[in-house]
C-alpha positions, 0 to 999 in steps of 0.5 A: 702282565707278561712273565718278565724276560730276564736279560741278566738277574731277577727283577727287583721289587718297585721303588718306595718313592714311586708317584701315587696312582696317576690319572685314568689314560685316556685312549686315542679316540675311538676307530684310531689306528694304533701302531704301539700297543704297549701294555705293563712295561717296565724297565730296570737298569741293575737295582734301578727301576726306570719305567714303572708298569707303562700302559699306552698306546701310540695312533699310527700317522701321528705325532705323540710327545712325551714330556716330563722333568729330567730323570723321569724316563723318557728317553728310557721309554724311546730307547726302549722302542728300539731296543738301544737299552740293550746295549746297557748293562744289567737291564731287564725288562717285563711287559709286552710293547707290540708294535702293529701286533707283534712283540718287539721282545719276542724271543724270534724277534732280531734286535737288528730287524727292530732297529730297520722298522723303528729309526732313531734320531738323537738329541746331537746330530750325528752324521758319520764325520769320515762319509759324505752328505750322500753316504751318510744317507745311503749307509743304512741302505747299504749295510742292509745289502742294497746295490742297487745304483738307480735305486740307491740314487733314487733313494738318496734324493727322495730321502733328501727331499723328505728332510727337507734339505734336497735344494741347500745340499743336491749341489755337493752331495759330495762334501762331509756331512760335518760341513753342514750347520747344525739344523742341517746335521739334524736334517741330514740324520732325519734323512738317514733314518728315514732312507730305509723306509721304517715304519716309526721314526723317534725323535729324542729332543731333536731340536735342544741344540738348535737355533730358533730358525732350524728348530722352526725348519725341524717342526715344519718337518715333523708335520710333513713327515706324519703323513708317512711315519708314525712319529714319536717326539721326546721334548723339555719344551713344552711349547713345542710339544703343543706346537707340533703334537697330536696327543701328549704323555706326561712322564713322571718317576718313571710312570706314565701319569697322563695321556691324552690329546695334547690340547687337553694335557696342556688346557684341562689336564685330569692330574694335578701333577701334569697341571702343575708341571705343564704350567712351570710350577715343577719340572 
């Protein structure tokens, strides 16, 4: 394990709640591409340990769900990816996630720089209320220094056209983003994300407050969108996660107790606590 980077005070030792030893972890399949490689990491906030020496790593070009009951340390885990936990205080953390090699925690590294390379949609929408449908793409571009006007105009529709939502909305890029419905909204944050062109988008339970027909519209996008971005989905429903993953990690008490493809998680899983989770007798 890596010496731990202290960002406020020492490290605590481990909970004694801790789950016992978890299933061996099952790699992605030999010659797979793998963008995160992350090794021993561990996440404390003040006296409180979130993740619990987390070992996995995460294929380029798919999509990997994370799954797990309330409080377990998933959205921890993806905020962790990009950094956000920083915002938080008295966190520490120790271990190395690399992303495509390089160690997101290096001390060169820019917190900034890790935030364009990896994008982040939360569970709520969230467009910016005072811009319209077409700033609220652009921002990213712009505070990064682009000006651009036939890039940006270039940038704006693709984006768009990724999300899915260019044809409900070319005709009044204009109005607020808040005018749109809610599965729109989400849409719209996608396309915000994805206009800088990072190299990972994270999902943190994206469609939880959507209808059945927008969440539907959501997963169509999450398989478009694997062709181009690496895609890693926090979701509580677990026919989501075998609806639109490639391979599945079963979180609990802040241990990684699980991973493989998601057909073998959720049809002949090698823990008895994933079992048990995965078939609604916990969670």
């Amino acid at each position: 394990m890596a010496d731990p980077i202290r960002l406020t005070s020492p490290l605590p030792s481990p909970r004694p709640d801790a789950p016992g030893p978890a299933a061996p972890v099952r790699p992605p399949p030999p010659g797979a591409d793998v963008a995160f490689d992350i090794r021993d990491f561990s996440l404390w906030y003040f006296a409180h340990q979130a993740l619990d020496a987390v070992t996995i790593q995460i294929p380029r070009q798919k999509v990997t769900a994370i799954i797990g009951p309330s409080g377990c340390g998933k959205s921890t885990f993806l905020r962790a990816l990009n950094r956000m936990h920083e915002l938080s205080p008295g966190v520490r953390i120790a271990g190395e996630p690399r992303l495509n090699g390089e160690n997101l925690y290096a001390p060169q590294i820019d917190p900034t720089m890790v935030r364009r390379r990896i994008g982040m949609v939360f569970q709520k929408s969230n467009p910016f209320p005072t811009m319209t449908i077409a700033e609220n793409v652009l921002c990213g571009l712009r505070l990064n220094g682009v000006r651009d006007r036939p890039l940006l105009r270039e940038r704006l529709e693709q984006s768009l056209r990724m999300a899915a939502l260019w044809d409900e909305v070319k005709d009044h890029l204009d109005r607020p983003g808040t005018s749109l419905s809610g599965g729109q909204q989400q849409r719209l944050c996608i396309a915000r994300a994805i206009a800088v062109r990072p190299e990972v988008l994270l999902l943190d339970e994206p469609c939880s407050a959507l209808d059945p027909i927008a969440t539907a519209k959501v997963e169509e996008l999450i398989h478009e969108l694997k062709r181009d971005y690496t895609i890693v989905i926090v979701t509580h429903n677990m026919q989501q996660a075998a609806r639109v993953s490639d391979r599945t990690a079963f979180f609990y008490l802040g241990q990684l107790i699980e991973y493989a493809d998601t057909r073998t998680i959720f049809m002949n899983p090698a823990n008895p606590q994933t079992e048990a989770y995965v078939s609604g007798r916990f969670g």
